[in-house]
C-alpha positions in Angstrom: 125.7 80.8 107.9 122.3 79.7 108.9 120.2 76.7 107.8 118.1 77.0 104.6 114.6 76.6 106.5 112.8 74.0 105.1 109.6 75.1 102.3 108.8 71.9 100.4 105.3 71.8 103.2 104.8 75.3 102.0 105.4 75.2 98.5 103.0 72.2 98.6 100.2 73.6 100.3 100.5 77.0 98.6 100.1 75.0 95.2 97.1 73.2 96.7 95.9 76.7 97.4 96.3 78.0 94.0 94.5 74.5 92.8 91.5 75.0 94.7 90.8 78.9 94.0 90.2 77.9 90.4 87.7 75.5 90.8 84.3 75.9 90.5 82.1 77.1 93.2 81.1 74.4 96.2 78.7 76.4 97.7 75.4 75.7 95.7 73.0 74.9 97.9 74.6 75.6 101.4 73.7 78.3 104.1 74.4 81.8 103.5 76.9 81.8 106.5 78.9 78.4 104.8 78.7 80.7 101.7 80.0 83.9 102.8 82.6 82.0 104.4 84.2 80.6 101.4 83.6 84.0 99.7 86.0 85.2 102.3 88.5 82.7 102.0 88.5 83.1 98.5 89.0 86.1 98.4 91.7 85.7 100.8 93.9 82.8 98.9 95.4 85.3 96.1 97.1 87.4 99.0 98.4 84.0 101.1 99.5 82.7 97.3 101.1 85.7 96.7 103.1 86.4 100.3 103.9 82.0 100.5 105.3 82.3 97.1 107.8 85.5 98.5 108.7 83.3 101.2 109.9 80.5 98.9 111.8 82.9 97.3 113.2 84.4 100.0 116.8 82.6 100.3 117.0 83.7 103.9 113.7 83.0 104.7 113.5 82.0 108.5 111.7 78.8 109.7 109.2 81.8 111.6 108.3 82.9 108.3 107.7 79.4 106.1 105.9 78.3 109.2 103.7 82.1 109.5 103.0 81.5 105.5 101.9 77.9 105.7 99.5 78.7 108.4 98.4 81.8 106.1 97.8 79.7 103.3 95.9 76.8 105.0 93.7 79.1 107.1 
């Protein structure tokens, strides 16, 4: 039997991730490159939510994976 890989970093950040794609927009008064950035990333943090939280779920999830998803969500 293998070691349960350890999520508590990812569940952490992917909840910080959720937290911040609900707040209000940051990017009043900033370039139009700084903006279309963070339109990107926004658009972005549903799919990193979405495939972090699968991991966590994921019983026999590898420490590859939690470690691929954490770096997907905090990209």
């Amino acid at each position: 039997m293998k070691d349960k890989a350890d999520k508590d970093a990812l569940k952490t950040a992917k909840a910080e991730l959720a937290k911040l794609t609900s707040e209000a927009d940051p990017t009043q008064g900033k370039t139009q490159t700084r903006t279309a950035t963070y339109d990107q990333a926004q658009a972005d943090a549903p799919q990193a939510v979405a495939d972090a939280q699968k991991v966590i779920d994921d019983d026999n999830a590898t420490a590859e994976a939690v470690a691929a998803a954490f770096a997907k969500v905090n990209k």
